[in-house]
C-alpha positions as CSV (number, residue, x, y, z in Angstrom):
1,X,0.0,0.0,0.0
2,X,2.4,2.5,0.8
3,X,4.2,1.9,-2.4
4,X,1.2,2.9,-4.1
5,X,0.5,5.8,-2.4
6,X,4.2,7.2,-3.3
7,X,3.6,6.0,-6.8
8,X,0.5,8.2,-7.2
9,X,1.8,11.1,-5.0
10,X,4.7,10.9,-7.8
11,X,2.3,11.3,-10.5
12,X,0.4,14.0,-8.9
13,X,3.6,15.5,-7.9
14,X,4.8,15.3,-11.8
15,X,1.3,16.8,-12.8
16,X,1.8,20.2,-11.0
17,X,4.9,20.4,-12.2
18,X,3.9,19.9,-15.8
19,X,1.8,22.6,-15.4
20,X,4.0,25.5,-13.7
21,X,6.0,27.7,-16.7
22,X,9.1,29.2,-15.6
23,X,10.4,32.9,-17.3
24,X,12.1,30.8,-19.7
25,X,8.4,29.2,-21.3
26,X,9.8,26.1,-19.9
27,X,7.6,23.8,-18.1
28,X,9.0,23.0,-14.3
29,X,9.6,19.3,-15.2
30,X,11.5,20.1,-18.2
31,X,14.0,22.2,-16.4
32,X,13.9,19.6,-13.6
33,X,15.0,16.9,-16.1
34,X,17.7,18.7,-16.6
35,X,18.9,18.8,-13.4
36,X,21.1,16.4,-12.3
37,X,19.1,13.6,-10.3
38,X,21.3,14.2,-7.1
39,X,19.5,17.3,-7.0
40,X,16.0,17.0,-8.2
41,X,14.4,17.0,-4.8
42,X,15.9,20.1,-3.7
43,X,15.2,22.1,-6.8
44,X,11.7,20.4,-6.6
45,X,11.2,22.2,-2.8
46,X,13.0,25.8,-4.1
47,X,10.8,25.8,-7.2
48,X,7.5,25.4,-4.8
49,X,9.0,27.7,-2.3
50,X,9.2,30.3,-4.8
51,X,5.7,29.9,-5.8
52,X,5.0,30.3,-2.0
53,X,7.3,33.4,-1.9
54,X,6.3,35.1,-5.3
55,X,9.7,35.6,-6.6
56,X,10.1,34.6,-9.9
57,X,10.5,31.1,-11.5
58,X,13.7,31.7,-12.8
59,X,17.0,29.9,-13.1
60,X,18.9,31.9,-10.6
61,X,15.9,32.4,-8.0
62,X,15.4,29.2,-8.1
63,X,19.4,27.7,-7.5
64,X,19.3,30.1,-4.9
65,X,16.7,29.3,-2.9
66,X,17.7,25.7,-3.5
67,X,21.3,26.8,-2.0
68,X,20.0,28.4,0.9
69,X,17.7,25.0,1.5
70,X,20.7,23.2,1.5
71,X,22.5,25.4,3.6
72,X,19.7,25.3,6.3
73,X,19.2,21.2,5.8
74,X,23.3,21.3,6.5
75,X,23.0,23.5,9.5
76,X,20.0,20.9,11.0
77,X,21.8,17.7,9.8
């Protein structure tokens, strides 16, 4: 069960990000494909925490915010 659940949280997951365009007129999964897979997740969270911020869906908001997510995970862990 719980594999299922994570299977379809994916998909959903994949969904939103199919439909959120960044500056560029990329889609968020395209540029997230071509991030490298070490750091999907955490470009994943910065590109939802800018949403949640307002700051634009750019390529530098977005590293930086997935930077200072790092930074803070680093600090905790």
């Amino acid at each position: 069960m719980y594999i299922c659940l994570k299977i379809i949280k994916m998909e959903n997951l994949e969904e939103k990000l199919s439909t959120i365009y960044l500056v560029s007129g990329q889609t968020a999964l395209q540029y997230l494909m071509n991030v490298s897979k070490k750091y999907r997740q955490i470009a994943t969270e910065a590109i939802f925490e800018c949403l949640r911020l307002g700051y634009p869906l750019n390529d530098m908001e977005i590293s930086g915010k997935a930077r200072e997510l790092l930074r803070k995970r680093n600090v905790i862990g």
